[in-house]
C-alpha positions as CSV (number, residue, x, y, z in Angstrom):
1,X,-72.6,-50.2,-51.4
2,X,-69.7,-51.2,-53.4
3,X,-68.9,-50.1,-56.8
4,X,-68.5,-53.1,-59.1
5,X,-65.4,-52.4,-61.6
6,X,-65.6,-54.9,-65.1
7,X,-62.6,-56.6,-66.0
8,X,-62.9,-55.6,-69.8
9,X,-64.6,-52.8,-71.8
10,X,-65.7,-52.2,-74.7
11,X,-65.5,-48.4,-76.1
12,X,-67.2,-47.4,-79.2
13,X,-65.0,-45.1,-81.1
14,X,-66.9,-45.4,-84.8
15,X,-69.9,-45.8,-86.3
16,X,-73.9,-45.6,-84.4
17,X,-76.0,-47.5,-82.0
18,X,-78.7,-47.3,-84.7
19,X,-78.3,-48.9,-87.8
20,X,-80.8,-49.4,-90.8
21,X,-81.4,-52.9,-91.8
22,X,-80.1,-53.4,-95.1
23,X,-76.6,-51.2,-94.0
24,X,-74.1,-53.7,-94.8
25,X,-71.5,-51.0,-95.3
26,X,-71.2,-48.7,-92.7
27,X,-68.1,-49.5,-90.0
28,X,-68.6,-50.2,-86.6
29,X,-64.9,-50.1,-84.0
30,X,-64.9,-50.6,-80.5
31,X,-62.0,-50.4,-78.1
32,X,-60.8,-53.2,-76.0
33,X,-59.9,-51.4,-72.5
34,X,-59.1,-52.9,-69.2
35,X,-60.6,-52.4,-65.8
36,X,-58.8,-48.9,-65.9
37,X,-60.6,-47.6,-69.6
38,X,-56.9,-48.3,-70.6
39,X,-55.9,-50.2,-73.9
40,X,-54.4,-53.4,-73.5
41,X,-51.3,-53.5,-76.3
42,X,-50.3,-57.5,-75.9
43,X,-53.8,-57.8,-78.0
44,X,-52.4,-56.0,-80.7
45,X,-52.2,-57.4,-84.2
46,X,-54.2,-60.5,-82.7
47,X,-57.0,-61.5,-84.4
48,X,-60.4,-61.4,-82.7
49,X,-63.5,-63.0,-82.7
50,X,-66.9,-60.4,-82.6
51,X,-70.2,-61.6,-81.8
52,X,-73.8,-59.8,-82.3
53,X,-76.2,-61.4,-80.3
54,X,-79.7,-61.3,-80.5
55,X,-82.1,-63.5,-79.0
56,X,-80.5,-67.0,-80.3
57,X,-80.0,-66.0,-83.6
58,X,-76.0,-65.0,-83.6
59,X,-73.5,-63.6,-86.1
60,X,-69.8,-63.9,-85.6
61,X,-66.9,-61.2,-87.4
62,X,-63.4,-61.7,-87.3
63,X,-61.5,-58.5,-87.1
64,X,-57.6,-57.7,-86.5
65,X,-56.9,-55.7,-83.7
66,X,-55.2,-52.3,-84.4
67,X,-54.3,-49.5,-82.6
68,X,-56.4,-51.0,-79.5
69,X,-59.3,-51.5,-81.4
70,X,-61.6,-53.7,-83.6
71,X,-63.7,-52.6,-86.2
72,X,-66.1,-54.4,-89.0
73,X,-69.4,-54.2,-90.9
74,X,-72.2,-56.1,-90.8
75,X,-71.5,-57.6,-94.3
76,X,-75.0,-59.2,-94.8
77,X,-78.7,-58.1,-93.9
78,X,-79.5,-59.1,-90.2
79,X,-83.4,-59.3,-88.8
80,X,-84.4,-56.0,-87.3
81,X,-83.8,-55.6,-83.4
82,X,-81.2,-55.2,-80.2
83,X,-77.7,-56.6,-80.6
84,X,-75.2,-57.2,-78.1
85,X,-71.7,-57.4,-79.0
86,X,-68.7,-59.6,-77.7
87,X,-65.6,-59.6,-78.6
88,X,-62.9,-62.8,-77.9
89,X,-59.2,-62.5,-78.2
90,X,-56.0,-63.1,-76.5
91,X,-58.0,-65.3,-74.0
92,X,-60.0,-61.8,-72.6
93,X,-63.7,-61.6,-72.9
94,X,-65.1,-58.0,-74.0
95,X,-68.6,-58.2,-72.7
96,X,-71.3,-55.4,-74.2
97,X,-72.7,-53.1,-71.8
98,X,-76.0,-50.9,-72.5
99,X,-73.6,-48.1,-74.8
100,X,-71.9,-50.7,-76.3
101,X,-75.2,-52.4,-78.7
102,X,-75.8,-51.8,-81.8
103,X,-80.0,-51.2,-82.6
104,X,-80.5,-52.4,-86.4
105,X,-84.5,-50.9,-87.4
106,X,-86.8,-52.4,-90.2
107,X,-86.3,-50.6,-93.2
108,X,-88.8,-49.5,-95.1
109,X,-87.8,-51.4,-97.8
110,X,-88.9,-55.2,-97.7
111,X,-85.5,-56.2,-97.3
112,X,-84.9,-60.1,-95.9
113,X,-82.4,-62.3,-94.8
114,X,-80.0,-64.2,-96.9
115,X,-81.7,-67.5,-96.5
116,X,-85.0,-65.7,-97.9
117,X,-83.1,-64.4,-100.8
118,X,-82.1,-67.9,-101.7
119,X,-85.9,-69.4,-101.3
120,X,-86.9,-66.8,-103.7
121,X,-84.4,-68.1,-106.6
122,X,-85.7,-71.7,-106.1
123,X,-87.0,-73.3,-109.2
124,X,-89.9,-75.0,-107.9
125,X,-90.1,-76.9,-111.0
126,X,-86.6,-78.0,-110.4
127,X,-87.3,-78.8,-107.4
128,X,-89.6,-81.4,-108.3
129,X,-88.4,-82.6,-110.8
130,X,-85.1,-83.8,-108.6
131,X,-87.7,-85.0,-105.5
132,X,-89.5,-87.1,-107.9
133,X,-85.7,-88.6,-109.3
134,X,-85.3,-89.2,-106.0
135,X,-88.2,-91.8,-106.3
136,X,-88.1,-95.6,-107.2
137,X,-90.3,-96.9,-109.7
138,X,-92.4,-100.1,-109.1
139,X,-92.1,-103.6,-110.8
140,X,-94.5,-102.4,-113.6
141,X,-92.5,-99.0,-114.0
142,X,-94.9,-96.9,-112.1
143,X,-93.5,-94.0,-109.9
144,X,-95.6,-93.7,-107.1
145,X,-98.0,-90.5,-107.1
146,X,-96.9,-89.2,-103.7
147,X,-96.5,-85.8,-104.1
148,X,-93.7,-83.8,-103.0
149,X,-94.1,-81.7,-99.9
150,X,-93.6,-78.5,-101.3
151,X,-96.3,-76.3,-99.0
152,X,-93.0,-74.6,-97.3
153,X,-91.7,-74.0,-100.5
154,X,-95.0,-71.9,-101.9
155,X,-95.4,-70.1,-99.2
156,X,-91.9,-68.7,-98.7
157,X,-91.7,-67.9,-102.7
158,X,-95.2,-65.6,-101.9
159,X,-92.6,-63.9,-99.8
């Protein structure tokens, strides 16, 4: 049986594979290497685009390459669970491997995504008030009693 060489590698060189959710601070760097484990220095100073990957949900980092390497933090909170990483520049393809992942795990805090922070700070009265502007009033000046559909609204706030 042949052994299978990969084109590009990816080399972490700072930071953990396990990460607590919430850790938007703490640096991550990985090493771009050729099929050899060797640095490749045309990529240097070339900015590069990083993806985690998890599921469908993706997040993408731009990061400068310097001395062989890229490195970046997660900068926002991310769901709990398995990331892979890729990293784009120069025209090469860094593929992640099983030692190159990053694990984030639930904190015990009840800490959310972005988008759940913002659902929390909606104004549900607000909100109404600008779905019902939305509406025309009849010949006799009556707005029509529709209610708005705010069901998705509720129940994220109870979040």
């Amino acid at each position: 049986m042949a052994y299978v060489l990969n084109s590009t590698n990816l080399e972490q060189v700072d930071g953990g594979f396990l990460v607590k959710q919430g850790d938007v601070a703490s640096t991550f760097a990985f090493s771009l290497l050729d099929e050899n484990h060797e640095p490749i220095p045309h990529l240097e100073g070339q900015e590069a685009s990083i993806t985690l990957t998890r599921g469908q949900e993706q997040l993408r980092k731009t990061a400068v390459v310097t001395n062989g390497a890229v490195a970046f933090n997660l900068g926002m909170i991310l769901p709990a669970g398995l990331y892979r990483i890729e990293v784009s520049v120069g025209g090469y393809t860094f593929p992640s491997d099983d030692s190159t992942q990053i694990r984030i795990t639930k904190s015990d805090k009840n800490l959310v995504t972005e988008e759940i922070h913002a659902l929390r700070e909606l104004d549900i009265a607000e909100e109404i008030k600008k779905q019902l502007a939305e509406k025309t009033a009849s010949g006799d000046g009556i707005v029509s009693q529709e209610i708005p559909d705010l069901l998705m609204y509720y129940n994220i706030g109870k979040v």
